[in-house]
C-alpha positions in Angstrom: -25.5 5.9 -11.0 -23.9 5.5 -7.3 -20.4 6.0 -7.0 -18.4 6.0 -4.0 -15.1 6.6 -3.1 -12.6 3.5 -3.4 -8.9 2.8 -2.8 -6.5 2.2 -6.3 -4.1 0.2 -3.9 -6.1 -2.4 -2.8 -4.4 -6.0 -2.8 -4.8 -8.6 -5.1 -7.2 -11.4 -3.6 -5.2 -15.0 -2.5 -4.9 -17.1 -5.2 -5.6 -20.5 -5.8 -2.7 -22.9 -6.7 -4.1 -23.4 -9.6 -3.3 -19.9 -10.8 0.2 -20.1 -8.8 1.6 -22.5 -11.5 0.3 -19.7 -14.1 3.3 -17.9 -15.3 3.9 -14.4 -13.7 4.1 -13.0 -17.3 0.4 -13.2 -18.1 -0.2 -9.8 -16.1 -0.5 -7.5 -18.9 0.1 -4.0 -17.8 0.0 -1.2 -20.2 2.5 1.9 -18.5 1.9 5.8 -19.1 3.9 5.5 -21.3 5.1 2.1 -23.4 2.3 1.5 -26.1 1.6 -2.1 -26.7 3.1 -3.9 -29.5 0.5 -6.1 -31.3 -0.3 -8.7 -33.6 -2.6 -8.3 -36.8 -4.7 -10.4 -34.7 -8.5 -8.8 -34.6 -11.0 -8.6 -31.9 -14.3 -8.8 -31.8 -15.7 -9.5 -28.4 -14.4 -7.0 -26.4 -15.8 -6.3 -22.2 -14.7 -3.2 -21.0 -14.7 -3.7 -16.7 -14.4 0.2 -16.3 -16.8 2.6 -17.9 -13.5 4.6 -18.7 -12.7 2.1 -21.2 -15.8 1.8 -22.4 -16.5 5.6 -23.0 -12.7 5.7 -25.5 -14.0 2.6 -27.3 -17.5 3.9 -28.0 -15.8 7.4 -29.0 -13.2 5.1 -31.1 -16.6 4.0 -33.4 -16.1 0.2 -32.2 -20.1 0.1 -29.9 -20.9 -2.8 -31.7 -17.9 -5.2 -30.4 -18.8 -4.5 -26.6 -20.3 -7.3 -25.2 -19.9 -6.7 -21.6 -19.8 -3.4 -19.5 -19.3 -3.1 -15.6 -23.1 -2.4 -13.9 -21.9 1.2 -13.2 -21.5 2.4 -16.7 -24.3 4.6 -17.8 -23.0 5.2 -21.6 -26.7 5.3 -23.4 -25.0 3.6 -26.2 -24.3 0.4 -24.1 -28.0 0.1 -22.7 -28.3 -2.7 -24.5 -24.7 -3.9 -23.5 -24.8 -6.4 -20.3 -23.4 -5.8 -17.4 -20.4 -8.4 -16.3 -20.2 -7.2 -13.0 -18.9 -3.9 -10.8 -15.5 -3.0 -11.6 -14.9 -2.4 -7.8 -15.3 -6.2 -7.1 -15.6 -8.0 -10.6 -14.7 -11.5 -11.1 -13.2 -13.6 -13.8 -16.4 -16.5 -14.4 -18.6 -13.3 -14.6 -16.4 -12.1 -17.6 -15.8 -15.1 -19.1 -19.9 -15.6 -19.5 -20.2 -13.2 -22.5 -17.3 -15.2 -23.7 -14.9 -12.2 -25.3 -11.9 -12.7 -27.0 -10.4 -9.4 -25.3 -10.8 -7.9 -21.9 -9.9 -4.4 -21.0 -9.9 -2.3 -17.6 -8.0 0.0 -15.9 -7.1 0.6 -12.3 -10.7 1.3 -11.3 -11.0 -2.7 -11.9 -11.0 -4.5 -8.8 -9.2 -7.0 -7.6 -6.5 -5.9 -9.3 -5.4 -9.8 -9.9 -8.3 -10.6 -12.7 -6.3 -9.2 -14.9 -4.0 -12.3 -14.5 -6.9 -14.8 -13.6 -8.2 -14.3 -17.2 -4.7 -14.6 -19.1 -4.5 -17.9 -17.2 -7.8 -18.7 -18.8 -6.0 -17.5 -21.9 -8.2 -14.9 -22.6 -6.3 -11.8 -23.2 -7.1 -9.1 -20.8 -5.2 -5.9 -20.0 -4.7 -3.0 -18.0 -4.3 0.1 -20.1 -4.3 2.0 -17.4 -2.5 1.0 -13.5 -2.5 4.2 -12.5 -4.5 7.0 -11.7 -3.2 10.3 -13.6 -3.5 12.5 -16.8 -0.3 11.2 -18.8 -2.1 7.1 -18.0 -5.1 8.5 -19.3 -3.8 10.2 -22.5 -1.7 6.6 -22.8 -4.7 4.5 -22.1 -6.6 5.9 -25.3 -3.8 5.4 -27.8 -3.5 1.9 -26.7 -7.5 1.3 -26.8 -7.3 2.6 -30.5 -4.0 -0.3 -31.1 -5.9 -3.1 -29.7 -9.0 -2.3 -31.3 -7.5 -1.5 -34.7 -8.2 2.4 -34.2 -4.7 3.2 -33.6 -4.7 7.1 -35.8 -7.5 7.4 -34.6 -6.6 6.7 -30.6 -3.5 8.6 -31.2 -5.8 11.6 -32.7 -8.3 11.0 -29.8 -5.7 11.5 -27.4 -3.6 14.5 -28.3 -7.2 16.4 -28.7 -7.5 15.1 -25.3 -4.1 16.1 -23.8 -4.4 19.5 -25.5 -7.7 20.0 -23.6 -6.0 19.6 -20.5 -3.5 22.4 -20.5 -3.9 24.5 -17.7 -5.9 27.6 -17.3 -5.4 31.0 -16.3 -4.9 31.0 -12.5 -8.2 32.7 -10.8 -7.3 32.4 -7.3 -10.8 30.8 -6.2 -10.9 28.3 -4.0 -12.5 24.7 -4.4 -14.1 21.5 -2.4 -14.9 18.9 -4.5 -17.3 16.5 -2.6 -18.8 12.9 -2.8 -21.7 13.9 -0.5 -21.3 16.8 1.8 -18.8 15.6 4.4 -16.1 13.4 2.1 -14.0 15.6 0.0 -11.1 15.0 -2.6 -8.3 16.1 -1.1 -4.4 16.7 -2.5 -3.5 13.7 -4.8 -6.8 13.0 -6.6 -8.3 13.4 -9.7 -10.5 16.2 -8.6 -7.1 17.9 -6.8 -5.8 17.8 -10.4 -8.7 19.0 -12.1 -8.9 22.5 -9.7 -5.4 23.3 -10.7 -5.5 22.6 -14.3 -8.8 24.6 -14.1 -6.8 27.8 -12.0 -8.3 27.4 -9.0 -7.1 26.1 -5.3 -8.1 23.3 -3.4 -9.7 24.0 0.1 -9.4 20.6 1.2 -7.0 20.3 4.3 -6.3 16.4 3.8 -4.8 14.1 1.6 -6.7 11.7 -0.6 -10.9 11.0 -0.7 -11.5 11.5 2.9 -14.1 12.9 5.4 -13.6 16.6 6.4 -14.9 17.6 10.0 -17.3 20.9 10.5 -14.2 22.3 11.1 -12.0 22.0 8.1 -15.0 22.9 6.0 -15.0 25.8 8.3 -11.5 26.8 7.6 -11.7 25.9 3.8 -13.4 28.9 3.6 -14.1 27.9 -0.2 -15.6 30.0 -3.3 -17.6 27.3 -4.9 -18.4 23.6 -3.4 -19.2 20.9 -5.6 -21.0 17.5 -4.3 -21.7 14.5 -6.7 -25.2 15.0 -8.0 -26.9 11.7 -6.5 -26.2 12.6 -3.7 -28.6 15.8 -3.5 -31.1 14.3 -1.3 -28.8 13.3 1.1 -27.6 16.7 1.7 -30.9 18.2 1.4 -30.3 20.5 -1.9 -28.6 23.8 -1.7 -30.8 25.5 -0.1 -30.5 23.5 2.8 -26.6 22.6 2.3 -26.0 26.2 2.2 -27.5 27.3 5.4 -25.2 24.6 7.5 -23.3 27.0 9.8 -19.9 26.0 8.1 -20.9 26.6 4.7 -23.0 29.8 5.2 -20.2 31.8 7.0 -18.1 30.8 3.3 -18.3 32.7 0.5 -19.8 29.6 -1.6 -23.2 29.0 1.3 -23.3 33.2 0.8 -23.2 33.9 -3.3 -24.6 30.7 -5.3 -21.7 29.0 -5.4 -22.9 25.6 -4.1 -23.6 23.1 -7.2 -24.3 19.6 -8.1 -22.5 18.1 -10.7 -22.7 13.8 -11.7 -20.0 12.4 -10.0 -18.3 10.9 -12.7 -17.0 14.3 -13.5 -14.9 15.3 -11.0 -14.0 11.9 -9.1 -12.3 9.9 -12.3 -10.8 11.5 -15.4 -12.7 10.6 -18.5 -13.3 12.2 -22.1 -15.4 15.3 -20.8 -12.4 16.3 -18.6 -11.4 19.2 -20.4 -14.7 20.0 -20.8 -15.1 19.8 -17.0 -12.1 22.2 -17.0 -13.8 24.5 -18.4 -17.2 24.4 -16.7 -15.0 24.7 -12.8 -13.3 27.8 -14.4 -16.3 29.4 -15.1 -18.1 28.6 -11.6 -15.2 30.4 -10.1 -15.3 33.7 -12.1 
């Protein structure tokens, strides 16, 4: 899977005058917090437009009502699922092919206005998730299990998950997380979060999923590197990653501590989070 660096607050495409005389109240937005309140009303075509959502619905026991996935997700039990689209630039007529009777995303989905083009279409589509963060997360799960009539289950689901999230013992090590060598998530994001909750510090010297000169990789001076795992070839492997100047004056390019890890697990959260907790704990001990 290829997965590269996108912005969560990236504006809503114009919209046709049809969808102006739509009322403003068919955006469906689920907060961190405020679980939906629902009908007895079941479901049973569900699309999932970010492999997120998919993954809590699949762990939820409900496989067999997907009926659309975004072309990133690489869940083996949707390989027989098909794709409606990229959740970076997905639109409503590819949706609406599989005909579901519920849509579901979170703010990976982009443009962020489907989500209203499909209520105007009066198929129900929401946003469990508009923002990026653990608590939106945890939230987005309980309301999966609600809408897909899993709602113990969700709410089970997502206090394991919370729980697994607590964070570690401090270590002191420092961190880059990076997409592909050169682009590293810096204070604010996902992987940010997952070095602190894991002990560790962040090395990056910017703000947000940008590009780091030679320099600031210089100064990182960083323990243990991690770079999205399709992108090994581009860097050349470790052995050749290592020996850049920058990296082999750091204590990562000197002792091991450069590793390739799918990309998935350090650039969104997902279920395996606290199990990627774990596994950045251990590389810095």
């Amino acid at each position: 899977m290829s997965l590269v660096p996108f912005s969560t607050d990236h504006q809503p495409m114009p919209k046709s005058d049809f969808y102006l005389k739509r009322p403003l109240i068919a955006v469906l937005l689920v907060s961190a917090f405020t679980l939906p309140t629902l009908s007895a009303q079941a479901y049973d075509r569900i699309v999932a437009m970010s492999p997120d959502v998919a993954d809590v619905i699949v762990a939820l026991g409900n496989t067999s009502k997907i009926v659309g996935k975004d072309a990133t997700n690489s869940n083996p039990a949707l390989n027989k699922v098909p794709a409606v689209g990229m959740h970076r630039n997905i639109t409503a007529e590819s949706v609406l092919a599989v005909e579901p009777d519920l849509v579901l995303g979170s703010y990976m989905v982009q443009p962020v206005s489907v989500y209203q083009r499909l209520n105007g279409l009066n198929v129900k589509a929401v946003n469990v998730a508009p923002k990026e963060g653990v608590d939106y997360f945890a939230s987005s799960i309980k309301a999966i299990g609600i809408y897909i009539g899993k709602k113990s289950q969700g709410a089970t689901l997502a206090n394991s998950w919370s729980k697994g999230m607590s964070p570690m013992k401090h270590t002191g090590k420092r961190y880059l997380l990076s997409y592909d060598g050169r682009i590293v998530a810096g204070k604010g994001t996902v992987g940010d979060e997952l070095i602190r909750r894991a002990g560790g510090i962040n090395a990056a010297n910017v703000s947000g999923l940008k590009p780091m000169s030679r320099e600031g990789w210089l100064a990182a001076k960083p323990d243990v590197i991690i770079i999205a795992d399709h992108n090994r070839a581009v860097v050349g492997g470790v052995n050749k990653f290592s020996h850049r100047p920058e990296i082999a004056a750091s204590a990562a390019g000197q002792s091991g501590g450069v590793h390739f890890w799918p990309a998935d697990e350090f650039l969104r959260y997902s279920l395996d989070s606290p199990q990627v907790l774990k596994k950045l704990n251990a590389t810095g001990k």
